[in-house]
VMD Tcl script that builds the backbone (N, CA, C; Angstrom):
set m [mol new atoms 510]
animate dup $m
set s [atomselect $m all]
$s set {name element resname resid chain x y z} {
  {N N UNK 1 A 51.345 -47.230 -2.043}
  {CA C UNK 1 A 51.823 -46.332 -3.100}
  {C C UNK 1 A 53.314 -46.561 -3.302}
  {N N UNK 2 A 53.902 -46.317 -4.565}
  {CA C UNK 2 A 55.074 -46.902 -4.439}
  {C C UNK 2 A 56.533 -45.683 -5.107}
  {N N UNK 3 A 55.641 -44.684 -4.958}
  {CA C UNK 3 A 56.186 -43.028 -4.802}
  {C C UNK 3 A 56.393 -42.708 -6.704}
  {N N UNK 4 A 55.686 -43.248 -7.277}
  {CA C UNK 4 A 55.966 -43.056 -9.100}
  {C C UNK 4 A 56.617 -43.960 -9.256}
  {N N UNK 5 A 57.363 -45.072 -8.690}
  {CA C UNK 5 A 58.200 -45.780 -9.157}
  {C C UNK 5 A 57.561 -46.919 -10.046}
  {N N UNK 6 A 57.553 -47.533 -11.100}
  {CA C UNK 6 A 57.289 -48.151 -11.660}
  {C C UNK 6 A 57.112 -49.600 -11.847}
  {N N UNK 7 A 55.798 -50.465 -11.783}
  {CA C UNK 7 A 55.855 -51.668 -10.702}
  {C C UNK 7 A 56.530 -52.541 -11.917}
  {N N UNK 8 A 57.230 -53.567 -11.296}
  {CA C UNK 8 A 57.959 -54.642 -12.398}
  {C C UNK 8 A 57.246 -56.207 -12.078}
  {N N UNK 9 A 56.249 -56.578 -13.245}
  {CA C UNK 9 A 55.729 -57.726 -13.072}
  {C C UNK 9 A 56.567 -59.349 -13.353}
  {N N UNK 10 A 57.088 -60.222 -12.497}
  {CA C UNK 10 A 57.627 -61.614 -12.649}
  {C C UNK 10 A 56.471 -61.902 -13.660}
  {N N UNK 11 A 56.944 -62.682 -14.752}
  {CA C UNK 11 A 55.968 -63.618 -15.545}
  {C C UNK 11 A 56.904 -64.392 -16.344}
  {N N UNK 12 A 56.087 -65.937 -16.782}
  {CA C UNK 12 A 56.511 -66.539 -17.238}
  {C C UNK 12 A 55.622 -67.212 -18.544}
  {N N UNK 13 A 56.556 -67.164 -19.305}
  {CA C UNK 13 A 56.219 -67.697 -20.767}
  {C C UNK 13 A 56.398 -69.104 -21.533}
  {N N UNK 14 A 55.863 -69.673 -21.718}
  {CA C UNK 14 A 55.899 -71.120 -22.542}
  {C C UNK 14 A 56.333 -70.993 -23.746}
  {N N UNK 15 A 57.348 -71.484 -24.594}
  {CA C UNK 15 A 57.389 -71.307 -25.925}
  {C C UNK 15 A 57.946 -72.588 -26.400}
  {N N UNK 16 A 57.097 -72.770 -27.853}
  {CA C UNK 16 A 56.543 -74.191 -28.644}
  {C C UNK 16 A 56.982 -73.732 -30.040}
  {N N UNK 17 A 57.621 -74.693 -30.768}
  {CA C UNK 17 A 57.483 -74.592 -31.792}
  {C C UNK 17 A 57.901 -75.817 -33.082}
  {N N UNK 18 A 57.265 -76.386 -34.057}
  {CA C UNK 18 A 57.141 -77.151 -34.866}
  {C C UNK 18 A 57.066 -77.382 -36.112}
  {N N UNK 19 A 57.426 -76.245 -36.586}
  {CA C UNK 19 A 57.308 -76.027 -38.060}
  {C C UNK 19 A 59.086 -74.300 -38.295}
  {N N UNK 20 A 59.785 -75.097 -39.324}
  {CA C UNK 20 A 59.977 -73.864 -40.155}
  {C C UNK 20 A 61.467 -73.967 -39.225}
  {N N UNK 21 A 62.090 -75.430 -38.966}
  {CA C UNK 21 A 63.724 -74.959 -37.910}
  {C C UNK 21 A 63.446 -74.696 -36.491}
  {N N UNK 22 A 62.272 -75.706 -35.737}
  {CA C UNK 22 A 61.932 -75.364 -34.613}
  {C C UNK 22 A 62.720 -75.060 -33.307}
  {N N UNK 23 A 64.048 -75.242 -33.405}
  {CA C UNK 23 A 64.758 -75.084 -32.036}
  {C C UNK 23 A 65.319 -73.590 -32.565}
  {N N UNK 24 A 65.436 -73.097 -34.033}
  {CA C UNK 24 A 65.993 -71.575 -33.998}
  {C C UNK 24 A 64.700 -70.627 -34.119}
  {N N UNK 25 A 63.464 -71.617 -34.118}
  {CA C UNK 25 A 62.130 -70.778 -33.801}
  {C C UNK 25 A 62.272 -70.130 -32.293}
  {N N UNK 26 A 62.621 -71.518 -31.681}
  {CA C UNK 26 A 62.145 -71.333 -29.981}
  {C C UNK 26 A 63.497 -70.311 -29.414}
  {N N UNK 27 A 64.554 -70.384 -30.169}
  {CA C UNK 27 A 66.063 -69.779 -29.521}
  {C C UNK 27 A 65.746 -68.168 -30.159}
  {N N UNK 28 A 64.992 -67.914 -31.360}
  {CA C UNK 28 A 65.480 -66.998 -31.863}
  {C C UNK 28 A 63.963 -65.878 -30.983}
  {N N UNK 29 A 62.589 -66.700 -30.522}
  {CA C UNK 29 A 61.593 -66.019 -29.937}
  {C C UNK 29 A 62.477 -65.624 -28.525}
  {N N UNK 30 A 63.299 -66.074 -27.407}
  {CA C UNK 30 A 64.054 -65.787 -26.637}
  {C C UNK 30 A 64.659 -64.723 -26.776}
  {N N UNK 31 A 65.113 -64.463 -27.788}
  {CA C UNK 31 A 66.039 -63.583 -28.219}
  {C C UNK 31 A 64.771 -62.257 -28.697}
  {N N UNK 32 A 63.854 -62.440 -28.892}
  {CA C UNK 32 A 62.914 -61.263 -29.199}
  {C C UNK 32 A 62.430 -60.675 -28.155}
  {N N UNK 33 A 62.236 -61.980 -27.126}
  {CA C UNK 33 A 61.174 -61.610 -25.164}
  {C C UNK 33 A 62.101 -60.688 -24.675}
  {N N UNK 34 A 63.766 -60.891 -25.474}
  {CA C UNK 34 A 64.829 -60.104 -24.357}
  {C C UNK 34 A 64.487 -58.705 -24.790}
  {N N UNK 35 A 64.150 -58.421 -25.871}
  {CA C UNK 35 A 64.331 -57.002 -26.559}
  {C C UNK 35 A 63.096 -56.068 -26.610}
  {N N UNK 36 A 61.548 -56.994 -26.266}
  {CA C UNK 36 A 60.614 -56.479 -25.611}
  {C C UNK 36 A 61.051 -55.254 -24.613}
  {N N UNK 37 A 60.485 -53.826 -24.955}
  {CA C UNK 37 A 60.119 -52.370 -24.096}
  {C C UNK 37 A 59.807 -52.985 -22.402}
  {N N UNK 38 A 60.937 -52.129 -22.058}
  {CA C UNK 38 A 59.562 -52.175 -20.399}
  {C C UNK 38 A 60.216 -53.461 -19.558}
  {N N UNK 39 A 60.871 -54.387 -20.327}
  {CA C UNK 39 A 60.677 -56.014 -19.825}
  {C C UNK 39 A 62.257 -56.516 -20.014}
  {N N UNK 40 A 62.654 -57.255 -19.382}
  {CA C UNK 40 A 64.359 -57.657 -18.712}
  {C C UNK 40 A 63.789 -59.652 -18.877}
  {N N UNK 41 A 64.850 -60.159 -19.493}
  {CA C UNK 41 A 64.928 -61.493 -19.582}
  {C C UNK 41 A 65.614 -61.772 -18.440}
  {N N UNK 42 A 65.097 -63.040 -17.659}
  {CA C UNK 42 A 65.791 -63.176 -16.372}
  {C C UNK 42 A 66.487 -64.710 -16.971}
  {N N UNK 43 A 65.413 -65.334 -17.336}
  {CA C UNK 43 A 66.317 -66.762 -17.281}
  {C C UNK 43 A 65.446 -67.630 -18.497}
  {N N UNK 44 A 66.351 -68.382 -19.112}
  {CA C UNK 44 A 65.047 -69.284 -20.431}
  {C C UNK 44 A 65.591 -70.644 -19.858}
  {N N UNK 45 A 64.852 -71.732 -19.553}
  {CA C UNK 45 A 64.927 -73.248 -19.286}
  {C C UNK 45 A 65.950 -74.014 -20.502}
  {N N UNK 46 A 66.170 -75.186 -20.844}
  {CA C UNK 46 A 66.751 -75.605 -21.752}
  {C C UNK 46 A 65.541 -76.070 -22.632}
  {N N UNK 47 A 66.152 -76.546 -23.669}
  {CA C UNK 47 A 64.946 -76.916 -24.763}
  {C C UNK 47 A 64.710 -78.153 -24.732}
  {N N UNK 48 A 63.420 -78.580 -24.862}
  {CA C UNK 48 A 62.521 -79.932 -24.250}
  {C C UNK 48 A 62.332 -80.142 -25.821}
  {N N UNK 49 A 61.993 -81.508 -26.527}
  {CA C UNK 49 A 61.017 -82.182 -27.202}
  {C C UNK 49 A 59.954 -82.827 -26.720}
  {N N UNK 50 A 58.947 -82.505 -27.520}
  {CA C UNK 50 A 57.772 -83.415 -27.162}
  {C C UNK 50 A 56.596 -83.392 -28.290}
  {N N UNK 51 A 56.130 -84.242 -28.189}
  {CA C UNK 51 A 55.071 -84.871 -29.463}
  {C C UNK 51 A 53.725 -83.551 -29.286}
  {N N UNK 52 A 53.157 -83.671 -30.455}
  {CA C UNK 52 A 51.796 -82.781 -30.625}
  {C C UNK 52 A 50.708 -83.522 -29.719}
  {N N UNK 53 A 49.973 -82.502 -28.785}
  {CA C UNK 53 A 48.935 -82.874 -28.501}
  {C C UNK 53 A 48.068 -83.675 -28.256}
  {N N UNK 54 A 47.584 -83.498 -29.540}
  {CA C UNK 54 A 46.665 -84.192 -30.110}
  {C C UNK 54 A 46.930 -85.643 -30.570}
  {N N UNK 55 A 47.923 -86.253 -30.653}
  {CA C UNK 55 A 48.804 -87.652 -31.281}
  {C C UNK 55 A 48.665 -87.062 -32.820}
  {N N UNK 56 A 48.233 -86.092 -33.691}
  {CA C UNK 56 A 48.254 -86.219 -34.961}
  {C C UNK 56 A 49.484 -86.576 -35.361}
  {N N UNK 57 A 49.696 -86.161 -36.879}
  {CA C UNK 57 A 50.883 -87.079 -38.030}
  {C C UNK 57 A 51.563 -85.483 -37.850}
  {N N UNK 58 A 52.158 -84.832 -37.155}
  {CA C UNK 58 A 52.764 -83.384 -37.208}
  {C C UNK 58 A 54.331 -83.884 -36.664}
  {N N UNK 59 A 55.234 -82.956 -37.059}
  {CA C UNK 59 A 56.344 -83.268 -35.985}
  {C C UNK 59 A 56.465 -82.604 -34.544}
  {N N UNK 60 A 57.637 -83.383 -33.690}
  {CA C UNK 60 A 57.508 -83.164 -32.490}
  {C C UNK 60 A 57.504 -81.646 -32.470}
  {N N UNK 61 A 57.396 -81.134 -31.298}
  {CA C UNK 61 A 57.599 -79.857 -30.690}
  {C C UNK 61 A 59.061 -79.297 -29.791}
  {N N UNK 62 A 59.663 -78.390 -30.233}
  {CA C UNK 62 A 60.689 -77.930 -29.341}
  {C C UNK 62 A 60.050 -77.106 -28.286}
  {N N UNK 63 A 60.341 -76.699 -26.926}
  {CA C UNK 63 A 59.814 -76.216 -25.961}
  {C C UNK 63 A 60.486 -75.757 -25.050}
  {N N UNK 64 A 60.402 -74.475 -24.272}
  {CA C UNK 64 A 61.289 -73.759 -23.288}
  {C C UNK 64 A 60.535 -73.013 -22.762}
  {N N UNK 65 A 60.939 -72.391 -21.456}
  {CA C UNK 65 A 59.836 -71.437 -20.887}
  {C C UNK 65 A 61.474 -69.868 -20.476}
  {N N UNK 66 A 60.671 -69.037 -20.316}
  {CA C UNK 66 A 61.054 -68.252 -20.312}
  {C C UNK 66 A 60.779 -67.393 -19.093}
  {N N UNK 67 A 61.603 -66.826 -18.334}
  {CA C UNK 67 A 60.827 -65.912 -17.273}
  {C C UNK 67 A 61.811 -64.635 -17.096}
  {N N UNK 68 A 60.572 -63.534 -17.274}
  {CA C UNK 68 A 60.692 -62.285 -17.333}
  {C C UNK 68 A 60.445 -61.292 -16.488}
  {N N UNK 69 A 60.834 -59.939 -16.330}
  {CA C UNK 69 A 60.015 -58.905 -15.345}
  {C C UNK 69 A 59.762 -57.779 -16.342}
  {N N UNK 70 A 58.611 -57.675 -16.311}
  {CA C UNK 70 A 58.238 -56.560 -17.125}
  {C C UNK 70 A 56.654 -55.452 -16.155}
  {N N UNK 71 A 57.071 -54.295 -16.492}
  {CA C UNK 71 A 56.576 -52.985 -16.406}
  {C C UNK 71 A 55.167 -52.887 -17.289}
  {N N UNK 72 A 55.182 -53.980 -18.239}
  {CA C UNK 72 A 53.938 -53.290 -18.807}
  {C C UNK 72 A 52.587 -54.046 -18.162}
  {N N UNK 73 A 51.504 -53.889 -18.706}
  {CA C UNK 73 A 50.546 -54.844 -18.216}
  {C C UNK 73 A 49.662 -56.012 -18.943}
  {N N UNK 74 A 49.040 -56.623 -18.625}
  {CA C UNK 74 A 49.072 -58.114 -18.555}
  {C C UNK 74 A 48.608 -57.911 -20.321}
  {N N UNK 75 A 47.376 -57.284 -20.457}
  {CA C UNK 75 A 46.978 -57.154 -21.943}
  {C C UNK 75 A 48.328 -56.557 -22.849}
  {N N UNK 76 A 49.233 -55.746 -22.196}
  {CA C UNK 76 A 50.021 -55.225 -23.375}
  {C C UNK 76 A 50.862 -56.222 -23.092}
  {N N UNK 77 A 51.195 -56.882 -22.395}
  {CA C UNK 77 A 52.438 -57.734 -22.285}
  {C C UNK 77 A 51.956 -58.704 -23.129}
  {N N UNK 78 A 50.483 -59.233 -23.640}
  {CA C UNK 78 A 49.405 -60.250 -24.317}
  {C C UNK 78 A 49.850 -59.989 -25.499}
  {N N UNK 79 A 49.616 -59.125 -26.321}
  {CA C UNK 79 A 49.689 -57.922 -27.544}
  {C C UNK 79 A 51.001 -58.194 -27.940}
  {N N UNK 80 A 52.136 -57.798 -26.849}
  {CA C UNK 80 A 53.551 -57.979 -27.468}
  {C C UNK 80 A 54.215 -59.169 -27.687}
  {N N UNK 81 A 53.468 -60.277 -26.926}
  {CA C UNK 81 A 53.566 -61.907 -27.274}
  {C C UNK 81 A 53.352 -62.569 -29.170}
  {N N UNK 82 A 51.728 -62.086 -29.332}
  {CA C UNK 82 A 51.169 -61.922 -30.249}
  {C C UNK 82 A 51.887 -61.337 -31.532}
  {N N UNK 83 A 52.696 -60.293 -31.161}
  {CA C UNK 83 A 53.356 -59.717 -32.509}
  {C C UNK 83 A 54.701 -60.500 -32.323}
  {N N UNK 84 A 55.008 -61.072 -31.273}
  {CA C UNK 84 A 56.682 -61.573 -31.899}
  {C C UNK 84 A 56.133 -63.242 -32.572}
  {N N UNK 85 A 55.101 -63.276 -32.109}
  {CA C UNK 85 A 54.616 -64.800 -33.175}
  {C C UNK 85 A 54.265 -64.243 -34.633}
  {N N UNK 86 A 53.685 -63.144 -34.469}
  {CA C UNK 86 A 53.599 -62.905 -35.761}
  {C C UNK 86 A 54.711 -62.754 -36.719}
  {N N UNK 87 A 55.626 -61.929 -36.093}
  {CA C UNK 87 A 56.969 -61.660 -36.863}
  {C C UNK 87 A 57.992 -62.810 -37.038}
  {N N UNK 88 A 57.207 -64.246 -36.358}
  {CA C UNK 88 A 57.835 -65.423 -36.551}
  {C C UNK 88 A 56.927 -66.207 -37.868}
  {N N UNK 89 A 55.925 -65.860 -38.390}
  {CA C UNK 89 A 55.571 -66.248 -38.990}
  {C C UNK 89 A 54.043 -66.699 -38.774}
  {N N UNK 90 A 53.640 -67.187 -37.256}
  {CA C UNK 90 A 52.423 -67.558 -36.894}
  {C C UNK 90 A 51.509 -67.097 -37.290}
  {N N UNK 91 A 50.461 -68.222 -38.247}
  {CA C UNK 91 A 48.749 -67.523 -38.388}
  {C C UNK 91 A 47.847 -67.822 -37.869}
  {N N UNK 92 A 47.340 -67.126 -37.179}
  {CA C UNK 92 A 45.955 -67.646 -36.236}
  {C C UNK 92 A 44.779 -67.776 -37.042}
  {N N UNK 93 A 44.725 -69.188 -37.252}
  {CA C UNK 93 A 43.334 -69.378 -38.477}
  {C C UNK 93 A 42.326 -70.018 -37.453}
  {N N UNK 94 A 42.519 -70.202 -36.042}
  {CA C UNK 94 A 41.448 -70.389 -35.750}
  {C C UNK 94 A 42.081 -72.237 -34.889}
  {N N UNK 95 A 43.044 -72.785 -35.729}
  {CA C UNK 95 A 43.022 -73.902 -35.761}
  {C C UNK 95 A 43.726 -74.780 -34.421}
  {N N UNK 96 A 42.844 -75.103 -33.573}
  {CA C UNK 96 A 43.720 -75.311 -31.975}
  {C C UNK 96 A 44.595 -76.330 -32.075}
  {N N UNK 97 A 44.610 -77.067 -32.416}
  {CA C UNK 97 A 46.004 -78.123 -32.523}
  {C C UNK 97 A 46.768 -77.884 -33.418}
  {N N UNK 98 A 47.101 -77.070 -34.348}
  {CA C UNK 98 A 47.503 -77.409 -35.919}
  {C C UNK 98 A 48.801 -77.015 -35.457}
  {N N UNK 99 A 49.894 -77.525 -36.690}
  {CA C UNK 99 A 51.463 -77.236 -36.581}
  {C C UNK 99 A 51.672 -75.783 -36.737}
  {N N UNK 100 A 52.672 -75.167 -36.215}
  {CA C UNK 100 A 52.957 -73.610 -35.855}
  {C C UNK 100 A 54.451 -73.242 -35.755}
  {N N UNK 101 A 54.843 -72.444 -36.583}
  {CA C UNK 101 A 56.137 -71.881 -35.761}
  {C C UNK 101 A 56.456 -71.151 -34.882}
  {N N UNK 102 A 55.351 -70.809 -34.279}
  {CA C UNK 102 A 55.954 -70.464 -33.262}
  {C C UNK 102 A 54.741 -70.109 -32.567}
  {N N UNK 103 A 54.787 -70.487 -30.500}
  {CA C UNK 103 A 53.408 -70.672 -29.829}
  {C C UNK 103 A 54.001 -69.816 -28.425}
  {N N UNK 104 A 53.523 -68.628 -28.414}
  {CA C UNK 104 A 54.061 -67.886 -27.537}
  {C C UNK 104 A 52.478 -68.008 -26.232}
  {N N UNK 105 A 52.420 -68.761 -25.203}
  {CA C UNK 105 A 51.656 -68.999 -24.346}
  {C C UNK 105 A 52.205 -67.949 -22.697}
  {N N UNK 106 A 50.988 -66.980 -22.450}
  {CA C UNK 106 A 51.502 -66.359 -20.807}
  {C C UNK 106 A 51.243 -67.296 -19.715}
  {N N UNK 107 A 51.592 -67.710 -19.330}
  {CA C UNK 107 A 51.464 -69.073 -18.271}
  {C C UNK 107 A 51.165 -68.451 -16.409}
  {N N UNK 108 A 52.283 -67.414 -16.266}
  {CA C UNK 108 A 52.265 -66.695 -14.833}
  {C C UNK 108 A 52.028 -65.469 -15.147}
  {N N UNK 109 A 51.356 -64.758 -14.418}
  {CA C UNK 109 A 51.682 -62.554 -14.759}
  {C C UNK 109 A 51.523 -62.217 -13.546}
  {N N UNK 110 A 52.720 -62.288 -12.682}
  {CA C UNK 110 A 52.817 -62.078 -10.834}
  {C C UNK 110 A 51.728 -63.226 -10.297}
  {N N UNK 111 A 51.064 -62.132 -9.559}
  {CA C UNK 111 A 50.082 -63.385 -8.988}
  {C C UNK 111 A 48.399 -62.758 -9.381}
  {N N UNK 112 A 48.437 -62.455 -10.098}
  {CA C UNK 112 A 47.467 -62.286 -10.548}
  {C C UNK 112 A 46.688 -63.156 -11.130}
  {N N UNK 113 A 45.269 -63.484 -11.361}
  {CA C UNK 113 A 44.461 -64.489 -11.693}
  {C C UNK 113 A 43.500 -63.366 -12.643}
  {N N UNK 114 A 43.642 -63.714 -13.789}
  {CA C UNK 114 A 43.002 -62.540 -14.845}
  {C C UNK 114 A 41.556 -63.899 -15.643}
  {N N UNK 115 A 40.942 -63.499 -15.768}
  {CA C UNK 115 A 39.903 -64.142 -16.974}
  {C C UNK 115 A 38.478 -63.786 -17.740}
  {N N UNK 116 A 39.071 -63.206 -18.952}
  {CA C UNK 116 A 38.468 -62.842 -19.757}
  {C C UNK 116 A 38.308 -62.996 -21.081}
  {N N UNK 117 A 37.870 -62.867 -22.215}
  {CA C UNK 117 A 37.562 -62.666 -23.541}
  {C C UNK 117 A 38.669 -63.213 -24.131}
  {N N UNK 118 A 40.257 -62.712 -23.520}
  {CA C UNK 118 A 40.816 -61.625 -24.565}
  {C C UNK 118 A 42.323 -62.957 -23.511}
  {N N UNK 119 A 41.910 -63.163 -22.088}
  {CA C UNK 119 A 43.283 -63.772 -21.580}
  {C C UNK 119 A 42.940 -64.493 -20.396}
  {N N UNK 120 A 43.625 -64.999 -20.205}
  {CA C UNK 120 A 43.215 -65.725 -18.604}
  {C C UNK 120 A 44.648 -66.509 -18.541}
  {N N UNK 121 A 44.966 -65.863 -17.119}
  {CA C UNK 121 A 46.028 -66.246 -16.705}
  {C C UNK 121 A 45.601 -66.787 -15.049}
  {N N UNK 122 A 46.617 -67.689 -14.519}
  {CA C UNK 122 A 47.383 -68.572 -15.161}
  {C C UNK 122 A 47.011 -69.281 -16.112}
  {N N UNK 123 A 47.586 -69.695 -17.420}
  {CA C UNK 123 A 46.964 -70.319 -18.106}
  {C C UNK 123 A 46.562 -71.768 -18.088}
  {N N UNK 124 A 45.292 -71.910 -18.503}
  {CA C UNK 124 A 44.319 -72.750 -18.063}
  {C C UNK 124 A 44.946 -74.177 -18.200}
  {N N UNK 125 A 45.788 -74.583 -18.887}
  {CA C UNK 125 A 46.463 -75.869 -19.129}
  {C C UNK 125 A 47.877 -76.227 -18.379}
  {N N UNK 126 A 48.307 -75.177 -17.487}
  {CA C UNK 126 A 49.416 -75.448 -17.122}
  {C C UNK 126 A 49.510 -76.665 -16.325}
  {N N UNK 127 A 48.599 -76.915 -15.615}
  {CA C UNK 127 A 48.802 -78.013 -14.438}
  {C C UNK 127 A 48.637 -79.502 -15.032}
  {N N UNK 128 A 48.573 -78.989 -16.468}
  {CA C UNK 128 A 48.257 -80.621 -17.039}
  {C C UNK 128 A 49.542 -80.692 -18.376}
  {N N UNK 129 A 49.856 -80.147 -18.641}
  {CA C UNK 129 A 51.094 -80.183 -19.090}
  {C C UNK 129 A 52.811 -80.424 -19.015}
  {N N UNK 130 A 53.622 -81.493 -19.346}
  {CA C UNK 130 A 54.452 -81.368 -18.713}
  {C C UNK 130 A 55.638 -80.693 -19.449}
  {N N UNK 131 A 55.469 -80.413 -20.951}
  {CA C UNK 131 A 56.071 -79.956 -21.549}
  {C C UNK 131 A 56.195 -78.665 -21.229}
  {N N UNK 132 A 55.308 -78.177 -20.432}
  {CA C UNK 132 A 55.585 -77.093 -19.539}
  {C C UNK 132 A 55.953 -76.550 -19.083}
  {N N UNK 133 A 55.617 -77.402 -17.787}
  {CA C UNK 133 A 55.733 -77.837 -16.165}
  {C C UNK 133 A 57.072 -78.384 -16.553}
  {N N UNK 134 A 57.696 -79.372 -16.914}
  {CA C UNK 134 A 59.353 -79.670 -16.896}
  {C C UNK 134 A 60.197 -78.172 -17.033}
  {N N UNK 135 A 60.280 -77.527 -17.890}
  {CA C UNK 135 A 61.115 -76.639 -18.470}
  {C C UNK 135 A 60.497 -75.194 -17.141}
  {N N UNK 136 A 59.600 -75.473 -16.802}
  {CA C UNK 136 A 59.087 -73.939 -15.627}
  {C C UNK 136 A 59.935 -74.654 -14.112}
  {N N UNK 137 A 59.694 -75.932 -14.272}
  {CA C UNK 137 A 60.781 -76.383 -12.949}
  {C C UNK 137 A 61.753 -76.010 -12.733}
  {N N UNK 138 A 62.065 -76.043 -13.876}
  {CA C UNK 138 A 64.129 -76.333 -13.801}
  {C C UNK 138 A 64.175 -74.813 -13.788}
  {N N UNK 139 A 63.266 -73.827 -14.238}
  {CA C UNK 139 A 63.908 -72.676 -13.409}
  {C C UNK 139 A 63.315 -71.724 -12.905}
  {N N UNK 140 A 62.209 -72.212 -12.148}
  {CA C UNK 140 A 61.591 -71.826 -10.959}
  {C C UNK 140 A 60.113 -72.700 -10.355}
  {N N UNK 141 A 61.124 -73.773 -9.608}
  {CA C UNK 141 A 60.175 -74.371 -8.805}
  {C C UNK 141 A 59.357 -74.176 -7.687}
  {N N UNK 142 A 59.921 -73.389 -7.453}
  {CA C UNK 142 A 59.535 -72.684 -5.875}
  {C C UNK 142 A 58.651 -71.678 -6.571}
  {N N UNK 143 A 58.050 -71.229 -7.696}
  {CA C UNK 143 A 57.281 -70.326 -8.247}
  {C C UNK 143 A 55.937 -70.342 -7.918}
  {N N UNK 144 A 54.774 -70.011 -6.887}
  {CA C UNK 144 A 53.112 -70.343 -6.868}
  {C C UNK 144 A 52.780 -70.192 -8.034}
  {N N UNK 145 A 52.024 -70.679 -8.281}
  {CA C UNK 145 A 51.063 -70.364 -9.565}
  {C C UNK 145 A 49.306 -70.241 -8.701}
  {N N UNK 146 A 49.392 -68.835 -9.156}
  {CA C UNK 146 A 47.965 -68.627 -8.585}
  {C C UNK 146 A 47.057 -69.897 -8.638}
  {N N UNK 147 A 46.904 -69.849 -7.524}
  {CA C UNK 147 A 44.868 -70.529 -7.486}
  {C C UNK 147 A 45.569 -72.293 -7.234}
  {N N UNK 148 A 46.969 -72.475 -7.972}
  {CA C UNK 148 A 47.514 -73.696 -7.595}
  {C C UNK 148 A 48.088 -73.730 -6.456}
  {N N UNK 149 A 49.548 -75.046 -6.658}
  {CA C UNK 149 A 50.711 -74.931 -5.316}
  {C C UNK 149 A 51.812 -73.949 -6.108}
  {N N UNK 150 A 52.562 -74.815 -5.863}
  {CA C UNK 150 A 54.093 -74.582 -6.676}
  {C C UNK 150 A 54.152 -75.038 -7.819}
  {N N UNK 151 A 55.182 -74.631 -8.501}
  {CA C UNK 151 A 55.632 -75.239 -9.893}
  {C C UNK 151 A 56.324 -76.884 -9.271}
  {N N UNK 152 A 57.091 -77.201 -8.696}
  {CA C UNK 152 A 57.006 -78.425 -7.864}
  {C C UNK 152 A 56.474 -79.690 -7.728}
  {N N UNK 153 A 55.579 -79.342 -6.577}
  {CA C UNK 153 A 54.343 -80.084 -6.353}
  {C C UNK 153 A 52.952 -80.219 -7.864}
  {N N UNK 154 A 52.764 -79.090 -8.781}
  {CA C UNK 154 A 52.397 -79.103 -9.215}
  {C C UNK 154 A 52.437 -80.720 -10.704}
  {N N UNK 155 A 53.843 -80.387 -10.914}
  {CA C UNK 155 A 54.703 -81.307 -11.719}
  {C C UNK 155 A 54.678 -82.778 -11.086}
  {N N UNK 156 A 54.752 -82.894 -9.839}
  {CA C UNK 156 A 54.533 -84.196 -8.465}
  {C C UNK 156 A 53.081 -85.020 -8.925}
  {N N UNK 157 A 51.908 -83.909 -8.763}
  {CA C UNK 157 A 51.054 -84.639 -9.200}
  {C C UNK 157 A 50.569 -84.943 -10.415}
  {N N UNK 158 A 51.160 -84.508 -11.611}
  {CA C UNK 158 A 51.105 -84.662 -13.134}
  {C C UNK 158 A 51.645 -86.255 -13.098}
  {N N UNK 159 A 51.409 -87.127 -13.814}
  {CA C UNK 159 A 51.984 -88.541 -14.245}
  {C C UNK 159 A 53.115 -88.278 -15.353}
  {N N UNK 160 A 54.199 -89.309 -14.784}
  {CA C UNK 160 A 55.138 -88.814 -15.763}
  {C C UNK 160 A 55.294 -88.822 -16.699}
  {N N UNK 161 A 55.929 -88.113 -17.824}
  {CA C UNK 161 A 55.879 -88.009 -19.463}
  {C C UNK 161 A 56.852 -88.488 -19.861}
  {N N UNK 162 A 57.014 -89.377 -20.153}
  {CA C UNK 162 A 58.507 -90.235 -20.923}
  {C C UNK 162 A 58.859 -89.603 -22.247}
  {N N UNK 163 A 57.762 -88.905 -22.847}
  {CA C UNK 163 A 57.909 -88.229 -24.536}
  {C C UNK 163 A 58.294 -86.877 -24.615}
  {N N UNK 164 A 58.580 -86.628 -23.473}
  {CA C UNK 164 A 59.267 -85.501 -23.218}
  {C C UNK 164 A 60.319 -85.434 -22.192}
  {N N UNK 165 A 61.275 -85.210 -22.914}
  {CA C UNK 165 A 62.667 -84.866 -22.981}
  {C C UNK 165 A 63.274 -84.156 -23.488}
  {N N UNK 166 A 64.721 -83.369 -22.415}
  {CA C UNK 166 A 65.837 -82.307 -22.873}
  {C C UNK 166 A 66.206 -82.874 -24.098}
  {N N UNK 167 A 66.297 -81.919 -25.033}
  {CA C UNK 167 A 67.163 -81.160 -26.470}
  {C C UNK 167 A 68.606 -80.919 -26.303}
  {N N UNK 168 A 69.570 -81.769 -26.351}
  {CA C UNK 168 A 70.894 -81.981 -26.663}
  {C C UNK 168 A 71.347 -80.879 -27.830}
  {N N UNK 169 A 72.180 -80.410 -28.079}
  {CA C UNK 169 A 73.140 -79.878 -29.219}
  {C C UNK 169 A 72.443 -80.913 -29.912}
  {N N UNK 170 A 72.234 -80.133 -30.837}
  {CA C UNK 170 A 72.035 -81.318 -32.123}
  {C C UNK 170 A 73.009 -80.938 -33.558}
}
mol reanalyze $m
mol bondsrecalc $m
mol representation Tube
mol addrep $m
């Protein structure tokens, strides 16, 4: 029991974006995670490029991860992801690869291992991603990721990504 005091969940966030001024997509969603109820910005990675997916004809992707402590829980913390993409412009038509301005992904929510309908955390692609996995390193390697190792080791056994690379001042 923790006497009413109010529990504060570590989590970490992936954020993508490719359409519409993508590095003031990805700088300006940072700036929204900070102002999220309930929830304290601890630290955002630097900004990565990297190609779509899929190899389609789209442009690259800007990318940063974000890590937070927040009070609320995993579905409302889901919900409040969801509306700052929305208020970035994002439409969910359904379409899994397609270009986006903005891709707000929950990657960690403590250590919890959630999977359902609606979320499943850790999220299911992290360990194969490095556009990720680079930017969750650099600022918190030593992080478990449920059901995995570390953010670390995790990145160790991924093959390396040459198409992804730090975002300079541009």
């Amino acid at each position: 029991m923790n006497g009413g005091r109010p529990h504060w969940w570590p989590v970490y966030v992936a954020i993508g974006s490719n359409l519409d001024e993508p590095r003031r997509q990805v700088l300006s969603a940072i700036d929204a995670l900070a102002k999220l109820p309930d929830t304290r910005l601890i630290r955002s990675s630097r900004l990565y490029r990297s190609p779509p997916m899929d190899g389609s004809a789209q442009s690259d992707y800007i990318n940063a991860v974000a890590a937070l402590i927040t009070q609320l829980d995993a579905p409302a913390f889901l919900h409040a992801l969801q509306a700052i993409e929305k208020q970035h412009g994002r439409i969910r038509d359904g379409s899994r690869w397609a270009a986006r301005t903005l891709d707000l992904d929950l990657l960690v929510f403590g250590d919890l291992e959630i999977c359902n309908d609606e979320l499943t955390v850790p999220h299911p692609g992290i360990a194969k991603r490095s556009f990720v996995l680079l930017p969750l390193c650099e600022i918190a390697p030593q992080l478990r990721i449920p059901g995995l190792s570390n953010v670390e080791q995790v990145l160790r056994e991924l093959p390396a990504d040459a198409s992804v690379v730090t975002v300079l001042d541009e």
